[in-house]
C-alpha atoms as a printed R data frame, in Angstrom:
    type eleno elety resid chain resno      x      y       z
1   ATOM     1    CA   UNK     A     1 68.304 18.671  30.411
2   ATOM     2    CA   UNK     A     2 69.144 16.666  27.059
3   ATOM     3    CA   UNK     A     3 70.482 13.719  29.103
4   ATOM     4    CA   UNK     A     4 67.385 13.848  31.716
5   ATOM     5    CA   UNK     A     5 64.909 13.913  28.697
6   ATOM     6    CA   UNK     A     6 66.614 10.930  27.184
7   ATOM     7    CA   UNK     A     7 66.259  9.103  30.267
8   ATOM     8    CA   UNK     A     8 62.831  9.283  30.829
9   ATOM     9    CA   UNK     A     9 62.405  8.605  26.693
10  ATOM    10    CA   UNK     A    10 64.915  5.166  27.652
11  ATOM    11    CA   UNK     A    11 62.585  4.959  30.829
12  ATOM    12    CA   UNK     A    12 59.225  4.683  29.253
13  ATOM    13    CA   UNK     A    13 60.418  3.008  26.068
14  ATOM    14    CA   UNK     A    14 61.658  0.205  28.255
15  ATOM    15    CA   UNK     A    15 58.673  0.211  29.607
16  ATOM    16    CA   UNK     A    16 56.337 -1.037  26.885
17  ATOM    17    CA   UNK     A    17 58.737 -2.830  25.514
18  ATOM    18    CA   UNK     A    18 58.441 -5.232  28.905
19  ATOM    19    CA   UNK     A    19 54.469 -4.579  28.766
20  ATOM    20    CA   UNK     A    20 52.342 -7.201  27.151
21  ATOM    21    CA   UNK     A    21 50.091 -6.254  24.210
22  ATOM    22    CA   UNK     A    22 47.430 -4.112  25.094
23  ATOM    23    CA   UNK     A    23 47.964 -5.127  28.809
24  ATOM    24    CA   UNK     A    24 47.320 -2.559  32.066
25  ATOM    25    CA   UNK     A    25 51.552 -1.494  31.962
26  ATOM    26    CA   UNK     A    26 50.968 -0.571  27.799
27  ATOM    27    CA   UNK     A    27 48.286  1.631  28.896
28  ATOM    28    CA   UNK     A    28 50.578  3.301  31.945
29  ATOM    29    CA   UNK     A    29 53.503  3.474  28.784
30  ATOM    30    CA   UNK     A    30 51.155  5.131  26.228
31  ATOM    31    CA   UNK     A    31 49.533  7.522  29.215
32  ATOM    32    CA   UNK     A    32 53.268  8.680  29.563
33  ATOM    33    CA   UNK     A    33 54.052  9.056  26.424
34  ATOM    34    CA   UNK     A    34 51.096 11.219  25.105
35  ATOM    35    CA   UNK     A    35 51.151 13.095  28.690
36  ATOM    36    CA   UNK     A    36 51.962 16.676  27.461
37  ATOM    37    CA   UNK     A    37 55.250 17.103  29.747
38  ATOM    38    CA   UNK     A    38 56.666 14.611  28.313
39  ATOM    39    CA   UNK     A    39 56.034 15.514  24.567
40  ATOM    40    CA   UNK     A    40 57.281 18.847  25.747
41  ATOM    41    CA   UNK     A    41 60.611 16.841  27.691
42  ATOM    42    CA   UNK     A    42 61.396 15.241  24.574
43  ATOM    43    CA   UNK     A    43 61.172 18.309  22.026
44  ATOM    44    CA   UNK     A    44 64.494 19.053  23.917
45  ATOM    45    CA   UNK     A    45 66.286 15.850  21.968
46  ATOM    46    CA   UNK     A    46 68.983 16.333  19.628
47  ATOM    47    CA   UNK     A    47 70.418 14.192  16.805
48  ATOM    48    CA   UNK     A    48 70.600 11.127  16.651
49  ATOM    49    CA   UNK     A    49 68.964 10.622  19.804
50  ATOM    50    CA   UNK     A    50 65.864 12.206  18.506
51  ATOM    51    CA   UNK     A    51 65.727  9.891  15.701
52  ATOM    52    CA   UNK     A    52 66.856  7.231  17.881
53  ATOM    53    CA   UNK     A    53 63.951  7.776  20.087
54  ATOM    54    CA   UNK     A    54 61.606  7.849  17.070
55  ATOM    55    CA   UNK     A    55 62.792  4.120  15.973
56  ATOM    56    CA   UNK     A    56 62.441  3.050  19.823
57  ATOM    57    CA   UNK     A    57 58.715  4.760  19.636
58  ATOM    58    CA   UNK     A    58 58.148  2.281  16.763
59  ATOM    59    CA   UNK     A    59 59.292 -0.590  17.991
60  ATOM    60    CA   UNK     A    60 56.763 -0.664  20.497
61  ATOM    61    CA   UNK     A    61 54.198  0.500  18.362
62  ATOM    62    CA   UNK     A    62 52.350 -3.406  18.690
63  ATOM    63    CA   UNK     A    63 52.194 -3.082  22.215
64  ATOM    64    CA   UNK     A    64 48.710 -0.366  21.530
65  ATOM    65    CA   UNK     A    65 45.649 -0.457  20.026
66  ATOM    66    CA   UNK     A    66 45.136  1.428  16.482
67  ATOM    67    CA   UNK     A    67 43.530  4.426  18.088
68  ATOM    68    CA   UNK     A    68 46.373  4.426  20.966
69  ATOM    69    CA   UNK     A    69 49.198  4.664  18.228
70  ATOM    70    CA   UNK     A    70 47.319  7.374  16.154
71  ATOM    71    CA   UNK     A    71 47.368  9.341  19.491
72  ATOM    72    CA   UNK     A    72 51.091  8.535  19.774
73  ATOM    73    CA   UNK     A    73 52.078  9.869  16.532
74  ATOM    74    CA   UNK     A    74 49.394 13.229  16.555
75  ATOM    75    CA   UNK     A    75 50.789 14.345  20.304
76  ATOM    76    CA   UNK     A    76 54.374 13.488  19.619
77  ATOM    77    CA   UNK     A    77 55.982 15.986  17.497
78  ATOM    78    CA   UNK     A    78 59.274 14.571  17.701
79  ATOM    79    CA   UNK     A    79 57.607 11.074  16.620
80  ATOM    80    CA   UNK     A    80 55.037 12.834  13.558
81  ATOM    81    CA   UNK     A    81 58.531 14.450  12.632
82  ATOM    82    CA   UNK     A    82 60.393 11.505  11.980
83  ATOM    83    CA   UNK     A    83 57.511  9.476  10.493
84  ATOM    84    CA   UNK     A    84 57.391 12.215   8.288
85  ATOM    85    CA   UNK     A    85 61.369 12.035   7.848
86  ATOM    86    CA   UNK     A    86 60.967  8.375   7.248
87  ATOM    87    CA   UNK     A    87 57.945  9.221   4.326
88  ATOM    88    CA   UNK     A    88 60.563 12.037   2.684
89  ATOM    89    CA   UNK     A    89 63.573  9.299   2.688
90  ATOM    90    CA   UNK     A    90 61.145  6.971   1.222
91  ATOM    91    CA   UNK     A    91 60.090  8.707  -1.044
92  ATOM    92    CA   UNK     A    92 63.092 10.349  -2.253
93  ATOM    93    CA   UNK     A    93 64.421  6.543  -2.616
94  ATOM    94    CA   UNK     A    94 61.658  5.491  -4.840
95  ATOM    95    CA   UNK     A    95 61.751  8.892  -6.969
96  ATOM    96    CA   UNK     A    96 65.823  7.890  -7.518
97  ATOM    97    CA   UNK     A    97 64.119  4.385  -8.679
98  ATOM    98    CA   UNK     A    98 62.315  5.959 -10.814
99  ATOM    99    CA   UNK     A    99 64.145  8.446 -12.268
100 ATOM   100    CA   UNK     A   100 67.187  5.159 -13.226
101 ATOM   101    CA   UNK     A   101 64.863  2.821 -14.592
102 ATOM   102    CA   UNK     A   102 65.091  0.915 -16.627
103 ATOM   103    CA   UNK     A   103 69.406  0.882 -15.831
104 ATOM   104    CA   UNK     A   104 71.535  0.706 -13.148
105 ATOM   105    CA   UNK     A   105 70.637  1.804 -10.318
106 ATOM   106    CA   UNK     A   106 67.189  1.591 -10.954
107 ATOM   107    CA   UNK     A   107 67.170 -2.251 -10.261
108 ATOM   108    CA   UNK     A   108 64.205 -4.320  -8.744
109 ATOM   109    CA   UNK     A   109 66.327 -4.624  -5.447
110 ATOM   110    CA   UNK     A   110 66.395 -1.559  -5.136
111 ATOM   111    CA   UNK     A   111 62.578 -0.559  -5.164
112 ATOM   112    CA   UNK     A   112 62.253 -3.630  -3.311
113 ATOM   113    CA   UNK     A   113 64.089 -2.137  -0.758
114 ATOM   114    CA   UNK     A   114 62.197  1.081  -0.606
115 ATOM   115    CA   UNK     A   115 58.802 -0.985  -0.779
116 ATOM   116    CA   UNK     A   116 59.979 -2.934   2.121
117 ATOM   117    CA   UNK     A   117 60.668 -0.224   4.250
118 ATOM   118    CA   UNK     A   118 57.305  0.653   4.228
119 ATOM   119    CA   UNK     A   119 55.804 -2.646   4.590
120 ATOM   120    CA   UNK     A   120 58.157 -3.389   8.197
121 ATOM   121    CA   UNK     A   121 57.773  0.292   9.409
122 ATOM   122    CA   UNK     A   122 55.398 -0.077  12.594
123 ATOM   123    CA   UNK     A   123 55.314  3.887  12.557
124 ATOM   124    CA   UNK     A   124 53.853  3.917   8.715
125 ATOM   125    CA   UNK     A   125 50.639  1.991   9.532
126 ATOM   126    CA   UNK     A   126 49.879  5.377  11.536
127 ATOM   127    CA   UNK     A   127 50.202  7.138   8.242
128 ATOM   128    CA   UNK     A   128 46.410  8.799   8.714
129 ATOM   129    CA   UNK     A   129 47.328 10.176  11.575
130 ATOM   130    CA   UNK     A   130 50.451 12.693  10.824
131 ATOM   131    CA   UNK     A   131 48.737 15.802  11.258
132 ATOM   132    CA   UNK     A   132 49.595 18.832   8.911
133 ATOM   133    CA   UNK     A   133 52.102 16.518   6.424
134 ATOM   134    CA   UNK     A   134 49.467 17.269   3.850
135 ATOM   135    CA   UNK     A   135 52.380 17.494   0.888
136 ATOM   136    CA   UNK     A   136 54.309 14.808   2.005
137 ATOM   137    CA   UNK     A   137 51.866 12.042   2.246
138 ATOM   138    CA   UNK     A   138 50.569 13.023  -1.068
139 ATOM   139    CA   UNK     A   139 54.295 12.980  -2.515
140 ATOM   140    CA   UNK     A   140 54.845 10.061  -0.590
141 ATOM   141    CA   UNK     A   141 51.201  8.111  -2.056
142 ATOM   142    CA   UNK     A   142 51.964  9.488  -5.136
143 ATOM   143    CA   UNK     A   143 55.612  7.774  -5.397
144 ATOM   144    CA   UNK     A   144 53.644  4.268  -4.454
145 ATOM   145    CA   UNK     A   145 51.660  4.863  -7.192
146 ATOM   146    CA   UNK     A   146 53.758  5.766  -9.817
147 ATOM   147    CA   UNK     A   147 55.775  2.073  -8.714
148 ATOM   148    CA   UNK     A   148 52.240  0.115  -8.947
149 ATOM   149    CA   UNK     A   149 51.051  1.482 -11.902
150 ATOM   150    CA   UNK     A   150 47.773  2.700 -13.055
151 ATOM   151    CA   UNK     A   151 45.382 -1.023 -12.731
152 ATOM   152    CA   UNK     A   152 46.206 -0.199  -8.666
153 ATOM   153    CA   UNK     A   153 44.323  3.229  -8.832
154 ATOM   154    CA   UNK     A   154 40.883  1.482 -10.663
155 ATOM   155    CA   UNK     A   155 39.322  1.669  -7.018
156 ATOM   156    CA   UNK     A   156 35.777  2.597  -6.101
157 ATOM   157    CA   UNK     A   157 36.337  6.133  -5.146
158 ATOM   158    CA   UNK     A   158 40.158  7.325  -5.682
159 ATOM   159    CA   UNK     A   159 41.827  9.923  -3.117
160 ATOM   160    CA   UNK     A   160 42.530 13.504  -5.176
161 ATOM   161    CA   UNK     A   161 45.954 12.273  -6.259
162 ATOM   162    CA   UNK     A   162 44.440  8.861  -7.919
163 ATOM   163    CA   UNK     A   163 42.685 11.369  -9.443
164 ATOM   164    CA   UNK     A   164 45.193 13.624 -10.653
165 ATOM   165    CA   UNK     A   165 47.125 10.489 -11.446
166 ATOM   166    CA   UNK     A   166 43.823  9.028 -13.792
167 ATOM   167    CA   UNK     A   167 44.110 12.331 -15.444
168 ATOM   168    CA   UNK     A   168 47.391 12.184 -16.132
169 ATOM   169    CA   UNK     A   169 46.787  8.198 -17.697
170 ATOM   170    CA   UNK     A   170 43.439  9.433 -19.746
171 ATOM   171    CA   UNK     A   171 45.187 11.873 -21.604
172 ATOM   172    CA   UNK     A   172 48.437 10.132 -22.926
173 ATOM   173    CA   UNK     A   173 46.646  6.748 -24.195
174 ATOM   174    CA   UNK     A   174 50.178  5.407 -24.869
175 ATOM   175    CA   UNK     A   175 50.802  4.847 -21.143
176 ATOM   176    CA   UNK     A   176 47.477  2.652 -20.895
């Protein structure tokens, strides 16, 4: 069954990669893909082909619109778990960062690392649409803003945890 379901994961994947952009054979891919059989095919992936699948998922996240690739990441499990994997791991990288600065190992290469991840992640610009990853977007946001500092959070209405995080700034005027 595990070798079947990776199959039709390789199947489809290959797929949209071959599809143009938004063309009629990206639409048959994505129908696939968010079809509930095969969400419920590819629960029955193991490591590291689950994960494997999740990076293949991404790379062919271009070849759909932005509602087409929230869909993708709300009726995939396997795909909102790994985006949410990939959130943890990069957020545990930029809390080591953080933790090590201003020494070794907390060098600008390496948050520059961790910031790039996010920036060539295809499955991160779905970010909205992780459904019940409450606590680790919000660990995740509130890493990214602990690295940007507090002149990124001045916006015109701030999420709870620019909030918490103006809070936090207002009452040690040191850190201003």
């Amino acid at each position: 069954a595990i070798n079947a379901a990776k199959q039709w994961g390789d199947n489809v994947i290959h797929l949209a990669k071959v599809a143009q952009p938004l063309s009629a054979e990206a639409a048959i891919a994505h129908e696939e893909l968010v079809s509930e059989s095969f969400g419920r095919t590819m629960e029955l992936l193991v490591e590291p082909g689950r994960m494997q699948f999740v990076k293949d998922v991404s790379s062919v996240m271009g070849k759909f619109d932005e509602e087409q690739q929230r869909q993708l990441v709300a009726k995939l499990n396997v795909v909102a778990d790994g985006a949410g994997k990939m959130l943890e791991d990069i957020t545990r990288d930029i809390h080591a960062w953080l933790d090590a600065v201003p020494a070794y190992p907390g060098t600008p290469d390496k948050i520059a690392k961790a910031l790039r991840r996010v920036s060539k992640e295809p499955l991160l610009r779905a970010f909205k649409a992780l459904p019940q990853r409450a606590a680790i977007k919000q660990n995740f946001a509130t890493a990214i803003m602990c690295v940007r500092g507090p002149s990124d959070i001045s916006t015109p209405q701030p999420s709870e945890a620019c909030g918490r995080f103006r809070w936090m700034m207002d009452s040690e005027p040191g850190l201003q």
